[in-house]
DRENPA-3360 file (N, C-alpha, C; in nm, 2 decimals, always signed):
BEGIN
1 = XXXXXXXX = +7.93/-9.67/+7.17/+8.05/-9.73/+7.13/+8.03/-9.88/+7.10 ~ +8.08/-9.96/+6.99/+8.07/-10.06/+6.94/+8.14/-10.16/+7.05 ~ +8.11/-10.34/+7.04/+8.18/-10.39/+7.08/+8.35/-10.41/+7.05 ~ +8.37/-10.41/+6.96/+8.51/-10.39/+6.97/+8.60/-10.28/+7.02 ~ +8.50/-10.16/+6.96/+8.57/-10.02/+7.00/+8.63/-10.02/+7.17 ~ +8.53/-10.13/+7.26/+8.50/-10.06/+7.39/+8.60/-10.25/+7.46 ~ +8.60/-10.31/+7.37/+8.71/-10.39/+7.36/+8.89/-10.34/+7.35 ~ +8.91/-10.26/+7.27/+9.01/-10.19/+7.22/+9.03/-10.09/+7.33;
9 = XXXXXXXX = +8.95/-9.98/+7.38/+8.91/-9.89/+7.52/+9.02/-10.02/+7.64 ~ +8.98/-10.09/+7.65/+8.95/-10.17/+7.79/+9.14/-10.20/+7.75 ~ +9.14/-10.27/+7.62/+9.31/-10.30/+7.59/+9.40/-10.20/+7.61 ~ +9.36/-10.06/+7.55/+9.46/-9.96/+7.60/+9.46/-9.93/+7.69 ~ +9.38/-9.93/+7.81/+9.37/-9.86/+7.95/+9.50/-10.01/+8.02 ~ +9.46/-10.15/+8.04/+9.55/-10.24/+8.07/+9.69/-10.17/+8.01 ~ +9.73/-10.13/+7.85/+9.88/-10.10/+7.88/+9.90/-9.99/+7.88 ~ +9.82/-9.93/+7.94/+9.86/-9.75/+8.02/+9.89/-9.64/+7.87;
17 = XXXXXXXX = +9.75/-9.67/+7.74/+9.78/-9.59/+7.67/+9.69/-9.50/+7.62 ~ +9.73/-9.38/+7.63/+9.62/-9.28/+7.62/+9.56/-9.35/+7.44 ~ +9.43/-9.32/+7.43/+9.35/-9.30/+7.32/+9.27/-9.23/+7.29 ~ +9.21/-9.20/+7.16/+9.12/-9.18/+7.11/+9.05/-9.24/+7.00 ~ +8.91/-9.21/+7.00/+8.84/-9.28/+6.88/+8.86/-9.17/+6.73 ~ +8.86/-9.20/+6.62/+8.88/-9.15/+6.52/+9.01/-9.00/+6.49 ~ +9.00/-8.89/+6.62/+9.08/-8.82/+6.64/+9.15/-8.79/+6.71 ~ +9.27/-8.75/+6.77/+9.34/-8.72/+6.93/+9.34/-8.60/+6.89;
25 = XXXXXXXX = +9.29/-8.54/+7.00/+9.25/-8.40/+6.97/+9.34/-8.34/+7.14 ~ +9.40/-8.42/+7.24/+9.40/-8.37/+7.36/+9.61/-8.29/+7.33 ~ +9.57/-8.19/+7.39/+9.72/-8.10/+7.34/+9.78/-8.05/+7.48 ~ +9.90/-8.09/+7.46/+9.98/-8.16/+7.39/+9.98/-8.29/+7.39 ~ +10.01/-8.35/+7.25/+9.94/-8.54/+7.32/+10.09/-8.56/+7.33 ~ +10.07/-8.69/+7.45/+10.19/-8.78/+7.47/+10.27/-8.83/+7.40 ~ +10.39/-8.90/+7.43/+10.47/-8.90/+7.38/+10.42/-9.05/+7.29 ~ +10.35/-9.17/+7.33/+10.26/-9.27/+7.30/+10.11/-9.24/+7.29;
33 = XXXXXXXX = +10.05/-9.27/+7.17/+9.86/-9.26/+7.18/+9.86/-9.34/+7.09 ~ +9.74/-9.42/+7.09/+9.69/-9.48/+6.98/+9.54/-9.36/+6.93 ~ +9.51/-9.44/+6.80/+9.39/-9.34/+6.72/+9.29/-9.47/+6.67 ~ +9.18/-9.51/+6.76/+9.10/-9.62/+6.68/+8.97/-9.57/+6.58 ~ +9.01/-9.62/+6.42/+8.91/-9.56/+6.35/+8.86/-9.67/+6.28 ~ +8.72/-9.68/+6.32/+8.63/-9.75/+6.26/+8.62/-9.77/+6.12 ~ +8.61/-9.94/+6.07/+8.63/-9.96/+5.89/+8.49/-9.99/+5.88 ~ +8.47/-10.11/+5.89/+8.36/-10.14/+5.89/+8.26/-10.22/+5.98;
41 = XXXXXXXX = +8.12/-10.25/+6.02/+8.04/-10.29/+6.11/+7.93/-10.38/+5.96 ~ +7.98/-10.49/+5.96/+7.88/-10.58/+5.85/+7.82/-10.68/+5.95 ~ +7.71/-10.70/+5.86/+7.66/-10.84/+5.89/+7.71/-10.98/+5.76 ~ +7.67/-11.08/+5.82/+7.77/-11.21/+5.70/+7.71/-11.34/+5.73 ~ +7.70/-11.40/+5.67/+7.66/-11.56/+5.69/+7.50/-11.56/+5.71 ~ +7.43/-11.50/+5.59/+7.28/-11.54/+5.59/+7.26/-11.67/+5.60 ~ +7.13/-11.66/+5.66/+7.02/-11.79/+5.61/+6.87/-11.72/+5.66 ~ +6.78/-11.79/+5.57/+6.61/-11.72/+5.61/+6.63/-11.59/+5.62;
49 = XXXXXXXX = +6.71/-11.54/+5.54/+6.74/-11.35/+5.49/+6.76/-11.34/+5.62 ~ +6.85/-11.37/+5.71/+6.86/-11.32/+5.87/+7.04/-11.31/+5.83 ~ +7.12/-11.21/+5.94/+7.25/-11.23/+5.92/+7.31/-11.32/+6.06 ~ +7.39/-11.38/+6.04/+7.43/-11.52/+6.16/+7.52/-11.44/+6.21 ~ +7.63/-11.37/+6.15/+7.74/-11.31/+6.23/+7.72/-11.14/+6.18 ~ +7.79/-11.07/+6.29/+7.85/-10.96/+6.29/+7.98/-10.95/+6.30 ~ +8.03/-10.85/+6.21/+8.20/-10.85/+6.18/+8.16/-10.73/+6.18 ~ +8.33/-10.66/+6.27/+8.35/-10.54/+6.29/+8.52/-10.50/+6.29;
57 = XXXXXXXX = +8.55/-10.41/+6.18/+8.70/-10.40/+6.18/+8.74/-10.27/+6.21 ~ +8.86/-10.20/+6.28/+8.92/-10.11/+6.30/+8.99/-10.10/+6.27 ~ +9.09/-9.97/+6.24/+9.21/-9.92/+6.21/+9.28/-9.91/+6.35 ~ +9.39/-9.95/+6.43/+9.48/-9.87/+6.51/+9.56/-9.82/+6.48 ~ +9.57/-9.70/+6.51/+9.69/-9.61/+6.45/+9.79/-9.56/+6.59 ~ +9.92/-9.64/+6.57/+10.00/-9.63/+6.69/+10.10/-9.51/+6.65 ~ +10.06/-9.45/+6.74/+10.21/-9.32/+6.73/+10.28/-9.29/+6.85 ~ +10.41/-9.29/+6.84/+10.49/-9.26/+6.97/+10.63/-9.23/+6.89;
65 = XXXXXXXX = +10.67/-9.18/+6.99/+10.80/-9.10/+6.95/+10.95/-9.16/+7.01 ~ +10.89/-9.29/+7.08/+11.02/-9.38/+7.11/+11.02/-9.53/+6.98 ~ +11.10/-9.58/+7.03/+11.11/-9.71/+6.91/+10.96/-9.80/+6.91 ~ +10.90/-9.80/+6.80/+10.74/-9.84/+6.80/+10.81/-10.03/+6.82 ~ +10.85/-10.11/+6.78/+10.89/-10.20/+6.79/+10.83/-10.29/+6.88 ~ +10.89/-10.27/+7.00/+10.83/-10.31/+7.14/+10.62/-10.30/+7.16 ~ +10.62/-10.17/+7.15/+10.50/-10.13/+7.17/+10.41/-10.23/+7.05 ~ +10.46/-10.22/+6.93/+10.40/-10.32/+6.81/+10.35/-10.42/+6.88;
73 = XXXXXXXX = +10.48/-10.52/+6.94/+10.44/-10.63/+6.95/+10.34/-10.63/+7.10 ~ +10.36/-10.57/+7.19/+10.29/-10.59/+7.30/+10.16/-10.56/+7.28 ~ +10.12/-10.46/+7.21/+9.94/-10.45/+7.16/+9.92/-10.54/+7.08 ~ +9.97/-10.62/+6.98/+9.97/-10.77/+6.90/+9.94/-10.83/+6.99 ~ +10.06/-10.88/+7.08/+9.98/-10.99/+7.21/+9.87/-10.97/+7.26 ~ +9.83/-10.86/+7.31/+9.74/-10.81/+7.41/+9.58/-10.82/+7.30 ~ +9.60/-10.79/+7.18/+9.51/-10.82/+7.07/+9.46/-10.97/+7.08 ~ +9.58/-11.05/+7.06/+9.54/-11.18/+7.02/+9.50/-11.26/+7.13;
81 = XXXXXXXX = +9.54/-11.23/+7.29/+9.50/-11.26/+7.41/+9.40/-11.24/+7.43 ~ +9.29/-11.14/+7.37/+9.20/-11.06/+7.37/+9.09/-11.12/+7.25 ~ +9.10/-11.26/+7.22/+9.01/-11.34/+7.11/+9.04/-11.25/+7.00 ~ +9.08/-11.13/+6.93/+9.05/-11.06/+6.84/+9.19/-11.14/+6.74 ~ +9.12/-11.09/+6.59/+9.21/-11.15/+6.51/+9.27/-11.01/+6.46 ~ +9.43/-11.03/+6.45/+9.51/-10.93/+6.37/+9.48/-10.90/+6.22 ~ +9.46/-10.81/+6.15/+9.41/-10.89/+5.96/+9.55/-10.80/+5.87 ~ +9.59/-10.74/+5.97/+9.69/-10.61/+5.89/+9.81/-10.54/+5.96;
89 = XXXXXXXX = +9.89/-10.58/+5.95/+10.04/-10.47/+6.05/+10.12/-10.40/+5.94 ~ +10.14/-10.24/+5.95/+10.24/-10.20/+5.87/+10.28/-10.08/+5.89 ~ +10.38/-10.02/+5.86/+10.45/-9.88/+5.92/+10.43/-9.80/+5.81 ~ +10.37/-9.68/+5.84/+10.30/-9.57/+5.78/+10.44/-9.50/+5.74 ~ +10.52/-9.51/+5.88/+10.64/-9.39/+5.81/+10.68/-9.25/+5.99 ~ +10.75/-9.22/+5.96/+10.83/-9.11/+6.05/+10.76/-8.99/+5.99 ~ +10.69/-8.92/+6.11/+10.66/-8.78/+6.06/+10.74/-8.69/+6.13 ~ +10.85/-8.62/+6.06/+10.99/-8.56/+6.05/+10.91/-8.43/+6.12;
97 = XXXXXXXX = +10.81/-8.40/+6.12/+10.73/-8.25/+6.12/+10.71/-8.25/+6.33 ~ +10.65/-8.40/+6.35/+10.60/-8.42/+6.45/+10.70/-8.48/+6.55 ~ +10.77/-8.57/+6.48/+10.86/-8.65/+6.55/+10.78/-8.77/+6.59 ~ +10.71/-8.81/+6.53/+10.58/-8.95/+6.60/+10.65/-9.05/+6.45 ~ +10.67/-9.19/+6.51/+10.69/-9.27/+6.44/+10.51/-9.32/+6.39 ~ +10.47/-9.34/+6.29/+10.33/-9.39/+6.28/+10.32/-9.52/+6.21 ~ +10.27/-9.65/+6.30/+10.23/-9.77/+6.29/+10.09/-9.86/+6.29 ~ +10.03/-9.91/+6.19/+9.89/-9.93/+6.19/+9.86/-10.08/+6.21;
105 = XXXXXXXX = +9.74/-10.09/+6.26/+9.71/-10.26/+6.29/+9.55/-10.23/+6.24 ~ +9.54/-10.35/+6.18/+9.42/-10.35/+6.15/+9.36/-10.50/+6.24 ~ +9.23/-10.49/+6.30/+9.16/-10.57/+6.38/+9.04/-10.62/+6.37 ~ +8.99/-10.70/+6.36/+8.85/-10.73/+6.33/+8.78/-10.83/+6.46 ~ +8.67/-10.80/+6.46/+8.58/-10.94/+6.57/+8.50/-10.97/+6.51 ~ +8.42/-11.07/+6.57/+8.30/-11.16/+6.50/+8.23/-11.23/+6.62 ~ +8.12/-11.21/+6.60/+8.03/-11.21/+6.69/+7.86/-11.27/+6.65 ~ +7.77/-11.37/+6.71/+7.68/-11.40/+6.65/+7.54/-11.30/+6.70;
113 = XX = +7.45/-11.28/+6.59/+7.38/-11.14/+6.56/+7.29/-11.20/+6.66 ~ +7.24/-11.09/+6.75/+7.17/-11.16/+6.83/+7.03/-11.16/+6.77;
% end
């Protein structure tokens, strides 16, 4: 598991939220989960053909079946408490089928290459 991934791990266990990486596969899932799916893992800021930083971004995908509102912003703080920078917030939409409201945050870190 990447540094951020296991960063993200460590944030949802603090606010008591089940997850998974790329799929939630556990049945029946809760009424709250997040879904972290990996965007990208780059390297950036050459010099002497070497890369200086590592940048790494994720997708969270928040779903819950109570008002996501609350929950939005408390994983936003807990994000930004957490050195990580927010790059993306936006509501996917109500899945009528499931009853899960679906809300995404996009995250990225940066880190120097060892």
């Amino acid at each position: 598991m990447s540094g951020l991934l296991e960063n993200l791990s460590h944030i949802a266990k603090q606010l008591g939220l089940s997850y998974a990486v790329s799929c939630y596969t556990d049945s029946p899932a809760p009424d709250t989960y997040l879904v972290f799916t990996p965007l990208t893992d780059s390297f950036d800021i050459f010099a002497d053909n070497t890369p200086g930083i590592e940048v790494e971004e994720v997708r969270i995908a928040l779903f819950t079946k109570t008002n996501y509102l609350g929950l939005r912003n408390q994983l936003t703080r807990a994000l930004i408490d957490a050195g990580l920078t927010v790059t993306a917030r936006r509501y996917i939409g109500y899945e009528a089928d499931t009853g899960f409201h679906h809300y995404s945050i996009d995250v990225s870190s940066f880190r120097a290459c060892p």
